[in-house]
N, C-alpha and C positions, 0 to 999 in steps of 0.2 A: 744317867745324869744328862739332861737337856741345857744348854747354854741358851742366853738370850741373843733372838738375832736384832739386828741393828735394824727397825721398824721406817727408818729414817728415807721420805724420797729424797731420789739425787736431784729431785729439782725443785726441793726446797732453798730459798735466801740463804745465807750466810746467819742472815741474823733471825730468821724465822725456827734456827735451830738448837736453839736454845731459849730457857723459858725465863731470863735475867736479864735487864739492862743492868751493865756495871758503867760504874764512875768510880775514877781513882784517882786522887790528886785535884780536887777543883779548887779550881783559885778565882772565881767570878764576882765582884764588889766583896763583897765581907767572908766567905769563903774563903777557910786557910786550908788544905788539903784535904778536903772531906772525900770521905767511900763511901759508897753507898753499894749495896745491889739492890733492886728493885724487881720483883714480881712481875713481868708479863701477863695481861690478858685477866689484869684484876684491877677491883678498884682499889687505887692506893691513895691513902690522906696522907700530906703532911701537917703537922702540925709545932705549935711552939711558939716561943714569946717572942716579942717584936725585934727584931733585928737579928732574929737566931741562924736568918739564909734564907728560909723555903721557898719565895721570891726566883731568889738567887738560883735557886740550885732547879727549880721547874722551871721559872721563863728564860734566865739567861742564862742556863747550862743545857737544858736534854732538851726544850724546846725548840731551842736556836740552833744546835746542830740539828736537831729533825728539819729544821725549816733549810738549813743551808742545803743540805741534803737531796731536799724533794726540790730545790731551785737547780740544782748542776744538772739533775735530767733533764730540763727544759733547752729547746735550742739555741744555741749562741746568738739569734736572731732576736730571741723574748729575753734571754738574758742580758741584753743591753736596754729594754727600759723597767730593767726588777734593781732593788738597790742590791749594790756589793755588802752580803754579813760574812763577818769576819769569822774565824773559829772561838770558841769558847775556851779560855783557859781553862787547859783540864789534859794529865799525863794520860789518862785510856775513858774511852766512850765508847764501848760497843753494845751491841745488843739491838740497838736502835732501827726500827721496823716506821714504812710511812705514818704518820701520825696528823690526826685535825687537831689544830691547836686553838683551844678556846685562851685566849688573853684577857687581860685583867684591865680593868679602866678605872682609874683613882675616885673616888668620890667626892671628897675634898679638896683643898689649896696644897693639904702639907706633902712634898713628894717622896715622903719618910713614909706615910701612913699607908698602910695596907688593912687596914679594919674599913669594915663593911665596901670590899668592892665588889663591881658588879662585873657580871660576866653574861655570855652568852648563852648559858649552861641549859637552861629552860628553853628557847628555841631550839637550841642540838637534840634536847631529851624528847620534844614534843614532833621531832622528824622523824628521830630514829624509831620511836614508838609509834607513828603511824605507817611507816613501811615496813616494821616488821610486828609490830602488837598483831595482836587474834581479837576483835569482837565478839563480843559476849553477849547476848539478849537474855533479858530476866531479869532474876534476885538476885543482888550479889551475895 
């Protein structure tokens, strides 16, 4: 009988060692204690009707702590002209690995509304895919 050995380097992250972010307890604008575990290293949609969180729970809950995050590494010298963000209410947040955060810019007047915003999404896809795509010549 063969046991599994633990595959794991010792100089992997904390948080690069598992394949979940968890959130337990989010309290962020309309978030009343929501869980989530989310998928690492996948594309993951939120979805749902207007004022149900998703907002809430990707910019001002996992994005905000990633951004608070990737700001304390920086030296005490450049963090004095970065703004002070606060923590996100929320009882556990781990998992969380450096992150580009594409943000969301309202289209309209109403600051309720989140239909049809726009994002950066298409410049990011159009970088990523020319420093890692393969060319191709011919037929497709």
């Amino acid at each position: 009988m063969t046991t599994k050995a633990d595959t794991q380097s010792p100089a992997l992250h904390v948080a690069d060692r598992h394949d979940l972010i968890r959130v337990h307890g989010a309290r962020v604008n309309n978030l009343r204690d929501v869980s989530i575990e989310i998928p690492k290293r996948r594309l993951t949609v939120f979805t749902g009707v207007s004022g149900s969180g998703k907002s809430s729970l990707v910019f001002g809950t996992i994005a905000a702590e990633s951004q608070r995050l990737i700001n304390e590494t920086y030296s005490s010298f450049v963090q004095g002209f970065m703004p002070t963000l606060a923590r996100p209410e929320v009882d556990v947040l781990e998992g969380l690995t450096t992150a580009i955060i594409v943000d969301q810019e309202r289209m309209g007047s109403d600051p309720r509304s989140t239909v049809g915003t726009a994002t950066d999404a298409n410049a990011m896809l159009r970088i990523l895919f020319s420093r890692l795509g393969k060319p191709h010549i011919g037929s497709p």
